[in-house]
N, C-alpha and C positions, 0 to 999 in steps of 0.2 A: 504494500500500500504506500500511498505520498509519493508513486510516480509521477511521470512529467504525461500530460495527456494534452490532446486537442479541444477538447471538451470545454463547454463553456459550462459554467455557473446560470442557475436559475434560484431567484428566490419568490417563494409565492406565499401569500397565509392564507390558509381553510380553517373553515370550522373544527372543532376537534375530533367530532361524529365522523367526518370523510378521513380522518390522518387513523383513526384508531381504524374504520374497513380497511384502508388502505395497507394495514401494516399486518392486519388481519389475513388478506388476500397476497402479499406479498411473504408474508411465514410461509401460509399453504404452498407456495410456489417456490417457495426456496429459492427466493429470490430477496432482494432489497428493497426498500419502498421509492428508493431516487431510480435501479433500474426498471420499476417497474410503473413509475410517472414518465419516463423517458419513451418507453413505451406506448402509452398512452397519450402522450402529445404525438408522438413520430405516427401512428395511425391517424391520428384528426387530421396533421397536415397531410396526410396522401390522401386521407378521404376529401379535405377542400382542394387538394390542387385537381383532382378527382372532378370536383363540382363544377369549378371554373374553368376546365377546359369543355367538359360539357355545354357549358352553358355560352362557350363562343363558339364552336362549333356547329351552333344553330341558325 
């Protein structure tokens, strides 16, 4: 850990209710809850860039 990465920093505040699913959903997956909001932004934005080509393409 405290490698050198390309990765940028995000900071965001949630209610406490979505950080504890969150941490909930990311134990079950044996995963982390930063890789697994990473995740879930990285789908939204394929599903919007998704929408807006869609939607010039018309």
């Amino acid at each position: 850990m405290g490698g050198k990465t390309d990765l940028e920093r995000v900071v965001a505040y949630i209610p406490s209710e979505w950080k504890k699913e969150l941490s909930e959903w990311a134990e079950a997956e044996e995963r982390s809850v930063s890789w697994l909001v990473a995740k879930l932004i990285g789908k939204a934005l394929q599903e919007s860039r998704e929408q807006q080509s869609a939607g010039h393409s018309s």
